[in-house]
N, C-alpha and C positions, 0 to 999 in steps of 0.2 A: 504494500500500500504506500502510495505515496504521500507523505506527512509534509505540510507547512510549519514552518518554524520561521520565524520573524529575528533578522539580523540588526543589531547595532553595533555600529564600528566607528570610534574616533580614531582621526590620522593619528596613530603612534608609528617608534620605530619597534622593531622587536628581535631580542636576541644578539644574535653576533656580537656577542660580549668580547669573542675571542679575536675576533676579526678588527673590531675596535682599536682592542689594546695594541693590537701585532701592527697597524697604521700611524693609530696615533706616534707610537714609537719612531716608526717609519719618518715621517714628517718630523719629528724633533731633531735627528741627525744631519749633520754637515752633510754639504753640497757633493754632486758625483756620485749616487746611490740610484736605486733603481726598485721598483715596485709592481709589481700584477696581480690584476684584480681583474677575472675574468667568468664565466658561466650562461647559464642561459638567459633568455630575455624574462623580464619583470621579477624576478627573484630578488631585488633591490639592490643591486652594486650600485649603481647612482644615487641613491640613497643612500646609502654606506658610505660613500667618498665624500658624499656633502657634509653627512652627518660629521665626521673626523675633520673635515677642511677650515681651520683656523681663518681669520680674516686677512691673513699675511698671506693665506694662501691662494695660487688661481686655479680657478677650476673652468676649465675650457668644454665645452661640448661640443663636439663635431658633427659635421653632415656632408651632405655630399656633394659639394658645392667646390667648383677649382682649386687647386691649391692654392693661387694669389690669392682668392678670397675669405680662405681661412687663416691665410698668414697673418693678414690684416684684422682678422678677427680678435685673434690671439694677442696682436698686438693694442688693441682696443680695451679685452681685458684686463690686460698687463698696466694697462695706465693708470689704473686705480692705485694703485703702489707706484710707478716711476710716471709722472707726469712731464707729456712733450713726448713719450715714447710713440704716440699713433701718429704724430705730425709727418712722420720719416715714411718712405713706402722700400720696404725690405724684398729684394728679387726672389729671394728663397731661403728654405727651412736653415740651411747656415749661415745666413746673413742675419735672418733674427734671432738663432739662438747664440751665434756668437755677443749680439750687441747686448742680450740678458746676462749671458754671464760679466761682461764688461762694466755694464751697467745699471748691475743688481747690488743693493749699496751692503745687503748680506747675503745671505742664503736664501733661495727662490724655487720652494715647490709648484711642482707644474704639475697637476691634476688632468691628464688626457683623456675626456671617456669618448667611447665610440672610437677607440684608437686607430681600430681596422678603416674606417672611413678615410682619414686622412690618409693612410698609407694607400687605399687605391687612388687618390691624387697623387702622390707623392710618394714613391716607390721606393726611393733611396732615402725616407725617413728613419727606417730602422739602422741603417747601416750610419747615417749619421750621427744619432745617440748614441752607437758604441763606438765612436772615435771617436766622441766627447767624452764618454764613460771613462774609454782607455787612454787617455791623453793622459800625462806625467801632471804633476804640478796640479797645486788646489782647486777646486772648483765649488760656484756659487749654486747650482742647479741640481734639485734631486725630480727624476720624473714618476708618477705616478700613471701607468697605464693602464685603463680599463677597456674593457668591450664583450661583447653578447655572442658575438660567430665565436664557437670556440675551436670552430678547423681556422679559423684563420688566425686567433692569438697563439695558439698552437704552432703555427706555422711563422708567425714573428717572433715567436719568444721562446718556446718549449722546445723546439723541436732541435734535433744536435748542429743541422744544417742553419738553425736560424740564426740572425747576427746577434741578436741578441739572448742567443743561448747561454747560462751560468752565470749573468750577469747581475740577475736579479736577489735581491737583499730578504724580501718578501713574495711569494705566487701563491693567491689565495684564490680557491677557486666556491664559485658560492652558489650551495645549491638550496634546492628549496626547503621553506623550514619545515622540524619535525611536527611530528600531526598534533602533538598537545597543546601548539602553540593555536593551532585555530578557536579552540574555547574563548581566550581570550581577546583574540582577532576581531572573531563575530561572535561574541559573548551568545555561546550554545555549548551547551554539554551534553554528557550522556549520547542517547542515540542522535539525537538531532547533530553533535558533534561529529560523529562517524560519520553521517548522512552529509553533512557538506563535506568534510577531507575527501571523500568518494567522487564527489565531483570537483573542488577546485583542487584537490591536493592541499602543497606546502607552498602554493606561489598567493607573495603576499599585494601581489597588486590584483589578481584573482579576487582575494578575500575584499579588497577596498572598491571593486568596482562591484562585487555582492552584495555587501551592505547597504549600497546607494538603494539596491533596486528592493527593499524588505525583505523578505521570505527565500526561501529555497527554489518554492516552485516560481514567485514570480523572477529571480533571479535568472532562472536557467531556460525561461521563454526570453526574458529579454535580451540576453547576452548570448544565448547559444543557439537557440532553436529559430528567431527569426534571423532573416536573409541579410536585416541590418544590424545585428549585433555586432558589437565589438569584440568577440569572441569565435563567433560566427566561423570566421576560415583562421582561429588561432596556429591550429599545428601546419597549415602551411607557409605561414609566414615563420613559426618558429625551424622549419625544415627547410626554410629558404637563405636560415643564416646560417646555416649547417655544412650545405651542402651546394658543390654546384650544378646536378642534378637534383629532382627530386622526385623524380617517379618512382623509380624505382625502391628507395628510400620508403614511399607513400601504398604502395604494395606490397611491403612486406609488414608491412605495423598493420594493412587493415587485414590481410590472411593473418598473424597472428592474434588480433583481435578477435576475428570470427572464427576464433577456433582450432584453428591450423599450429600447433605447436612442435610438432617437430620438423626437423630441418629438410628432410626426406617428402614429408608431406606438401612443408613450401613451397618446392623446387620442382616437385611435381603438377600442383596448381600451376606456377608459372611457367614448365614449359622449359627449365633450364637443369643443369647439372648440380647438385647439393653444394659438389666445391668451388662453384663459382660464386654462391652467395656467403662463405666463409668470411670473407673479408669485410662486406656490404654488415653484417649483421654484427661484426667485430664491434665495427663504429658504431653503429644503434646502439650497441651496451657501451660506450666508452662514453656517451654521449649522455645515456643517464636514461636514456627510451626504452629501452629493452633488458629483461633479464634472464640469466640462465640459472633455468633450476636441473639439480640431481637429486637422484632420492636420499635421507640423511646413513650418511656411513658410506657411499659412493667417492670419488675421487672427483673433481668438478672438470678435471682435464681430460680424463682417460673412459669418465663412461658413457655408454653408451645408448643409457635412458634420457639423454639430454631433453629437456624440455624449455624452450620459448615463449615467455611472455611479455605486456606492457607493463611497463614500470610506472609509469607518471599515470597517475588517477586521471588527470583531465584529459590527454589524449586516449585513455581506457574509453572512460566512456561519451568522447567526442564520434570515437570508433564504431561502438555500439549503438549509442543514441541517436547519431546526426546523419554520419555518412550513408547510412543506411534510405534516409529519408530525403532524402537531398533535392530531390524530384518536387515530391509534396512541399518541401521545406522552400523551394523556388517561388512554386504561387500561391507563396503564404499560410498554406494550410496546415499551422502549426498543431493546431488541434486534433489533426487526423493524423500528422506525425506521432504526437506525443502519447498517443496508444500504448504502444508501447513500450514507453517510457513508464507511464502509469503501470503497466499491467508486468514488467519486468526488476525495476528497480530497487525494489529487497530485494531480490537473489541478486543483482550486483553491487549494492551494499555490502552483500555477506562473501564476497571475493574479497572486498578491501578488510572489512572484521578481521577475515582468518590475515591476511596480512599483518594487519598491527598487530592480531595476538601474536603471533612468531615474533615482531619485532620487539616486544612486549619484554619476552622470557628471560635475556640477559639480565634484567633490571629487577627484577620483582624477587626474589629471593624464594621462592615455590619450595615449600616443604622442609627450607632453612637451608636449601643449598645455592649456590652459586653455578649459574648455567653458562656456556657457551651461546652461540648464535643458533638460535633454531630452525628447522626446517620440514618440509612433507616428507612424508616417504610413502611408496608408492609400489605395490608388484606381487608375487605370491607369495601368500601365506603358509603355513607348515603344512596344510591341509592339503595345497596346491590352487587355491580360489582366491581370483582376483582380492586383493586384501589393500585397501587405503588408511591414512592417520594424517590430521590437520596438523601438527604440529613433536615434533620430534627431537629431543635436544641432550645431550651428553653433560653431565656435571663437570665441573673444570678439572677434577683428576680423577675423570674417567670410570669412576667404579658406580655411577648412578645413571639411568635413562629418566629420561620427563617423558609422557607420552600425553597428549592433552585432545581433546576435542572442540572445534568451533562451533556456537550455532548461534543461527540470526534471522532466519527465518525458523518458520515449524514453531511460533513461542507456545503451543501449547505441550510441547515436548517439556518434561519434566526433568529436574536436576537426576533422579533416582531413574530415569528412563534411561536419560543419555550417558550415566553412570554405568549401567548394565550393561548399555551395549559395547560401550568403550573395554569395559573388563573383559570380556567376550573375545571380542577381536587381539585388546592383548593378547591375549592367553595363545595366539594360533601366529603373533609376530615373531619374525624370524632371526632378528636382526639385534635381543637382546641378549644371547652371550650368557645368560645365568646372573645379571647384573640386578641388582635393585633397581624397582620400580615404583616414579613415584607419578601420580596421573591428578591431571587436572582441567579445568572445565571451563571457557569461556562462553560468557551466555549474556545476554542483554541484562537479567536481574537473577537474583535468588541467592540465600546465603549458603554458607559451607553445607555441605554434606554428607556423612559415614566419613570425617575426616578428611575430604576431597576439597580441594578449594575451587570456587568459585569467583572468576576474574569476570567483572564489569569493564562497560566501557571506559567509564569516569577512573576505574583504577589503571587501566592499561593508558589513557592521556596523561594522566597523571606523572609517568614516567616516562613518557616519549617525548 
């Protein structure tokens, strides 16, 4: 059933305590120093930099506009600290950074976001910040580098061939925040809490353009489902900073969306060989799109159960929800669209549930031990009959298994039902070795049970 819940959201910042501190530092240190600040779009690295950027400092925003007209730009800023600097017209990127460090009367951060813009002007920008960099003798100038394509900061900064490979003092790379933080985002908890993470995720410009629109459901007619949302064709613009094709990219997130999760299976819908898309699908997981799951106690290199999914909630169910209807969604008929959506949308809430609960289990101390990172496991049981478990996790020195259950739909399934049958299926897993077992239960409500714990939504936010 699809639930309304009514969002309120003041502009705050939130989090990145550590990112803060590791900048601020950054900007305190003498001239000739270097910084990266990169990740996907609306996850707030421009925010982040403003937030830290002292009034001594410039923060320049680029676009795509010739190089002379950003040089000028730059130098426009700059004049708020060195005035009579914009009167001059500077031929190029070393004519005005020479004449800042000249005529910087101390040390002068330079705040670049959108960096990759200016470098498609300006090609030989990177190569000239590191002969500044590497230049002998003091200097007034530390740069701060931001931007959103991360193949192309990657390929200025990260990569062994780039010029400005090893040079950097800080590279933080910023992804979206964890799902606790939405409570206070859009002040909802409990199920309503899971219910938005499931569709905006951790992306907090997501959460701010939610709020505007009240509720859940009116947020995701206005922002996703009609033709003028501003969310509307999101993952193609975020796959267009990615990448410089995108089709292909865009065909393999909606086959694994609709189900297609192995690699074998992909390659066969499209028509191509499994090891041609090894590389293609490398990047989707490096990228933060896509994940590889094995079942738990497998090798993540070597097996052969590999399984494909989306990682990011909002292209999850952009996948699910949108592109499916795209047609209808053209002339307007949202309502006939969102069918759907109404008639599907707990069962994919209860994809993301079982998500956070795994991501959960490190944190929560279950039964008074300390877990590793959890996962599914998947395959035959001692019996030989297909055998599944939501959640599977090793104690830190190995002599204890967690073995847990998710549920999120079915609420009139009881703790002592879903207890039963968890026991049951223990009892025929194959994978526990004569190890202690200790078992637990995530459920939307209910308190412990015959000793079994009982994890809420509100407790599993609580530590993520």
């Amino acid at each position: 059933m699809f639930v309304r819940h009514y969002y309120y959201m003041k502009a705050k910042f939130y989090n990145r305590d550590d990112e803060q501190r590791r900048l601020r530092s950054f900007l305190a240190r003498d001239g000739g120093e270097l910084a990266v600040v990169y990740g996907r779009r609306r996850c707030g690295k421009s925010t982040l930099i403003q937030h830290v950027a002292g009034p001594k400092d410039v923060y320049f925003l680029a676009d795509q506009r010739e190089a002379a007209l950003q040089i000028e730009s730059l130098a426009g800023e700059v004049q708020r600290l060195m005035p009579g600097l914009a009167a001059a017209r500077y031929p190029s990127w070393r004519a005005l950074l020479e004449t800042l460090d000249a005529r910087a009367p101390s040390k002068l951060n330079l705040l670049l976001d959108e960096f990759p813009y200016l470098v498609q002007a300006a090609p030989e920008l990177p190569s000239l910040i590191q002969h500044y960099l590497d230049a002998p003798g003091s200097k007034k100038l530390n740069f701060l580098l931001c931007g959103s394509s991360q193949r192309m900061m990657h390929g200025l900064v990260l990569d062994r061939t780039a010029p400005l490979y090893g040079r950097a003092r800080e590279i933080l790379r910023i992804e979206p925040l964890s799902a606790g933080w939405i409570r206070e985002g859009l002040s909802v908890t409990g199920d309503a809490a899971i219910e938005a993470y499931s569709v905006w995720g951790g992306v907090p410009r997501y959460w701010e353009l939610a709020a505007a629109c009240g509720s859940l459901k009116e947020a995701i007619r206005e922002l996703v489902l009609s033709k003028n949302g501003v969310l509307h064709e999101e993952p193609d613009r975020v796959l267009e900073d990615e990448m410089r094709g995108t089709s292909q990219a865009s065909s393999l997130l909606s086959l694994i969306g609709a189900g297609c999760n192995r690699l074998s299976e992909i390659a066969g819908r499209l028509g191509k060989p499994a090891g041609s898309l090894t590389r293609p699908m490398t990047n989707l997981i490096e990228l933060g799109y896509v994940r590889r799951e094995v079942p738990f106690g497998e090798d993540s290199k070597n097996s052969k159960r590999t399984l494909y999914r989306l990682n990011d909630p909002f292209l999850r169910f952009h996948v699910r929800f949108v592109q499916p209807q795209r047609s209808l969604l053209e002339m307007g008929m949202m309502d006939a669209a969102g069918e759907s959506l109404q008639r599907e949308f707990a069962s994919y809430c209860g994809g993301h549930w079982e998500d956070l609960a795994r991501h959960s289990v490190p944190f929560l101390g279950i039964g008074g031990f300390r877990w590793g990172p959890a996962t599914r496991w998947w395959g035959a049981g001692r019996d030989g009959v297909p055998l599944e478990f939501d959640v599977v996790s090793e104690s830190l020195d190995g002599q204890t298994v967690l073995v847990g259950e998710v549920k999120w739909t079915g609420e009139r399934s009881t703790p002592a039902a879903v207890l039963a049958d968890l026991k049951a299926r223990v009892a025929l897993a194959p994978f526990l070795k004569k190890r202690e077992v200790v078992l637990a239960l995530w459920m939307r409500s209910g308190r412990q049970a015959e000793g079994i714990e009982i994890i809420t939504p509100d407790r599993v936010l609580e530590v993520l």
